[in-house]
Structures are given as structure tokens and as C-alpha cells.
C-alpha positions, 0 to 999 in steps of 0.5 A: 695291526697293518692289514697283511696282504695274502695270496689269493692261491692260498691253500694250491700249490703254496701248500705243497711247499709251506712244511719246507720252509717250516722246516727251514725256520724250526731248524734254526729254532723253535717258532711258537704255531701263533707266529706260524698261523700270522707268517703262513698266509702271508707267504706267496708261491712265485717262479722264475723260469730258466734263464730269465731274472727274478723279478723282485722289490727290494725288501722282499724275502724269498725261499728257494724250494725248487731250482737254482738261482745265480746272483750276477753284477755287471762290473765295468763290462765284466760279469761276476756271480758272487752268489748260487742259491739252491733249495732251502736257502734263504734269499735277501733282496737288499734296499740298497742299489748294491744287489745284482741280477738273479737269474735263474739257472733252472726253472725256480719255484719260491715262496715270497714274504714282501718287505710290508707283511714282514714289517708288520709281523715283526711288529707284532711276533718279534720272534719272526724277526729273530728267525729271520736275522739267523737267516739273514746270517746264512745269506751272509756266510755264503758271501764269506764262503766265496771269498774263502774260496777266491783267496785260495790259489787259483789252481784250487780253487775248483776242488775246493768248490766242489767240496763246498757244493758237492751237488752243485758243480753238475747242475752249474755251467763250466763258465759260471763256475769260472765267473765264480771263483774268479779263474780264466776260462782257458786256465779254468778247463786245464784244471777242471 
């Protein structure tokens, strides 16, 4: 087996946020202790302070403990967010050049698994494999949400938003939310 590469804080911090991402993973279904004891170490403890982009390689897996990221692209001049990523989600850096910016909204605490220790578990725990496809799944349903909400009438579309994200709504700038659901930001402060 491919030598897994291992924090070298292992067992600092890393341990106060472990049980959440546990937790995480035994909501989805069960993951036997052995595929537990091989992924545990394999996990790193990194931050990204607000404002400012997650540095990431494609491949990589991340999970958000503390915080709140936004996904952003640059479209032709003009900033989209296609995506908010709290704690207790599940966050996919893609291999392809399509994935935008991650910036973080507040100071972010997250757990990484890089693309080679997850390549070299899967190999050998076809179980983490399977856990991590569900959660691959969830990262998708938040794309599916967006586009829900963008289908809705523009008058909507906020409400509909803070029924989705009850929590999040205070915590996100008036201005992404807009940039989010697509509304103009003169329109979007008539209907807020």
C-alpha cells in the first residue's frame, strides 16, 4: 500500500474536530473503525482567514468545521457565487479548470484529505469510497438548490432563500445574496 502522508500536528487541534466530520460520515452510513483508524490520520487541520481564497489542488476534499465559504467565477467581467459552504459540509475541489474561486466569508476552519491519501484509501477501504460518493452527492444537491431558486420569479426568490438557508441569510452580505440568486442590486433592496 502507497505510504499515506500524515499531518505532522496530528493529535493538536485536529483532534477537537475529527468527531464532526465522524459524525458526518456515520450520518450517511455506518464506516466500520478499521476504514476509520486508516482515513483519521490521513486528515489535516487548515484555515483560511476571511476574505481571503482557500488555497487548494484539485482533487483534494475538504470539510468545513467552522466558518462559511462562497464559491465565485468570473464570468466575462461579472461575479457570480454558485455556491455557500457552511459547517458540516462537504467541499469538492474538481480536477477539471471549471471550479471558481473559494473565499472565505468568515474565518474557516477545515479538515483536508488530499486527492493521493484519498486514492490510496479507496484502494484499499472501498467503503471510504462509497461514503465519500454520497458525499459528493450532497455537494451536488447544492447546485440543484441554486438553480431551484433562480427559476423561481425574481420577486421570490429571497424568501425562498431564507427558508432554504435559515441561519445563513445574517451571516452572508446583502450583495452576495444578490450575486446569488441572480437579482439586481437596486431590485434586490426593494424586495428584501
Amino acid at each position: 500500500m502507497k505510504t499515506l502522508q500524515k499531518h505532522p500536528f496530528y493529535g493538536n487541534d485536529l483532534e477537537t474536530y475529527l468527531p464532526y466530520f465522524l459524525k458526518k460520515l456515520q450520518h450517511i452510513n455506518a464506516v466500520p473503525p478499521a476504514a476509520w483508524d486508516r482515513l483519521r490520520p490521513c486528515m489535516e487541520l487548515v484555515s483560511c482567514i476571511k476574505g481571503h481564497p482557500l488555497r487548494n489542488r484539485p482533487g483534494d476534499f475538504y470539510f468545513v468545521c467552522k466558518g462559511l465559504l462562497k464559491e465565485e467565477y468570473d464570468q466575462h467581467g461579472k461575479l457570480t457565487i454558485t455556491r455557500f459552504i457552511k459547517e458540516d459540509d462537504p467541499l469538492f475541489i474538481t480536477l477539471n479548470s471549471y471550479q471558481g474561486f473559494l473565499i472565505a466569508v468568515e474565518d474557516c476552519t477545515l479538515l483536508r484529505l488530499s486527492r493521493e491519501n484519498y486514492l490510496a484509501l479507496r484502494t484499499h477501504f472501498p467503503i471510504i469510497g462509497m461514503r465519500f460518493d454520497e458525499l459528493m452527492e450532497e455537494w451536488y444537491e447544492v447546485l440543484n438548490l441554486r438553480i431551484g431558486l433562480i427559476a423561481l420569479p425574481i420577486k421570490n426568490r429571497f424568501s425562498a432563500f431564507k427558508r432554504a438557508f435559515p441561519r445563513l441569510s445574517t451571516r452572508i452580505l446583502k450583495k452576495d445574496i444578490a450575486r446569488y440568486l441572480e437579482i439586481n442590486s437596486t431590485y434586490f433592496s426593494e424586495i428584501q
